[in-house]
C-alpha positions in Angstrom: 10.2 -7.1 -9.1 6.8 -7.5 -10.1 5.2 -4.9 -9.0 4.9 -0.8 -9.7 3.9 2.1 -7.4 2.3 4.8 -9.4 1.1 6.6 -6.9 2.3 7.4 -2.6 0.9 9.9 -0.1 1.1 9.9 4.0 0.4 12.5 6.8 1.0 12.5 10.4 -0.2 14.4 13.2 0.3 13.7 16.9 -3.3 12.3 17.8 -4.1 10.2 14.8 0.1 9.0 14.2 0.6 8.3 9.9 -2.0 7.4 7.5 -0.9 6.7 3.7 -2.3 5.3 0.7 0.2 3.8 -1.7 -1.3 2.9 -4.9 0.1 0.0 -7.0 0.1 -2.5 -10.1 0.8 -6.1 -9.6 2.6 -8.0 -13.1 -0.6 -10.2 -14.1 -3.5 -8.5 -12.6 -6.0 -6.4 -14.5 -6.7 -4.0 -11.8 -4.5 -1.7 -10.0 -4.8 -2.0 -5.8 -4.6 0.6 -3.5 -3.2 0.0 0.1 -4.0 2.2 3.5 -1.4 2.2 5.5 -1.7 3.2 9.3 0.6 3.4 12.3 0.6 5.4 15.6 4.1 5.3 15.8 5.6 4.8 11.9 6.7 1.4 13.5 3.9 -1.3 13.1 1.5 -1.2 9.9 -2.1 -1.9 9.8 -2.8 -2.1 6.3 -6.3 -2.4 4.4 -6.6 -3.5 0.4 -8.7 -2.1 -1.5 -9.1 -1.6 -6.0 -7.4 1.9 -6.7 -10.4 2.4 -9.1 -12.8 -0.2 -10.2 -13.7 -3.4 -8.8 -11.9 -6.3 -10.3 -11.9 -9.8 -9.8 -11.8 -11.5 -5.8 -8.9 -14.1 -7.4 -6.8 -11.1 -8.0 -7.5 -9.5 -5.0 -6.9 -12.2 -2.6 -3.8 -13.2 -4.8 -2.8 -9.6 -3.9 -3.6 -9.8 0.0 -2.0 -13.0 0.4 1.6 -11.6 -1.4 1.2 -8.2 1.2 1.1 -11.0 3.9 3.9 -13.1 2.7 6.2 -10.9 0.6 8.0 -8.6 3.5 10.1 -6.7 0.4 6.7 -6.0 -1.0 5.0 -4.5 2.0 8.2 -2.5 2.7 8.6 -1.0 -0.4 4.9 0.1 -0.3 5.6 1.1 3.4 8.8 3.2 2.0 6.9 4.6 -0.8 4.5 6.3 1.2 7.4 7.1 3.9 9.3 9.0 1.1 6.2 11.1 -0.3 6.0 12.5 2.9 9.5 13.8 2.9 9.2 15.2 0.1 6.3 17.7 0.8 
């Protein structure tokens, strides 16, 4: 593993379904990344990218985007991080 969550949050309510922010280091990268997560149903993720604080570099960040599209354990761990801080309200 590669990566390190230092940092998970969701919340759900009937209209607006979950929304969670999972923030996160990737092994290489100077920055740290923060992903939105959103689902209606906790089911299928919508996800947006963004630095956790300040801007970095648009390699690293499209590095990053590219392994959330192509590295299913990665996404689901971020997915599970944020589903387990909710649990533990």
């Amino acid at each position: 593993m590669d990566w390190t969550i230092t940092g998970a949050e969701m919340t759900h309510s009937k209209e607006d379904g979950y929304s969670g922010k999972v923030r996160f280091t990737l092994e290489g990268h100077r920055s740290a990344y923060e992903v939105t997560l959103l689902s209606k149903k906790g089911t299928d993720w919508d996800y947006s990218l963004s630095f956790a604080k300040e801007s970095g570099s648009e390699q690293e960040i499209e590095t990053a985007e590219r392994r959330l599209e192509e590295d299913d354990e990665l996404f689901d761990a971020l997915v599970e991080a944020a589903v387990h801080a909710s649990q533990t309200k």
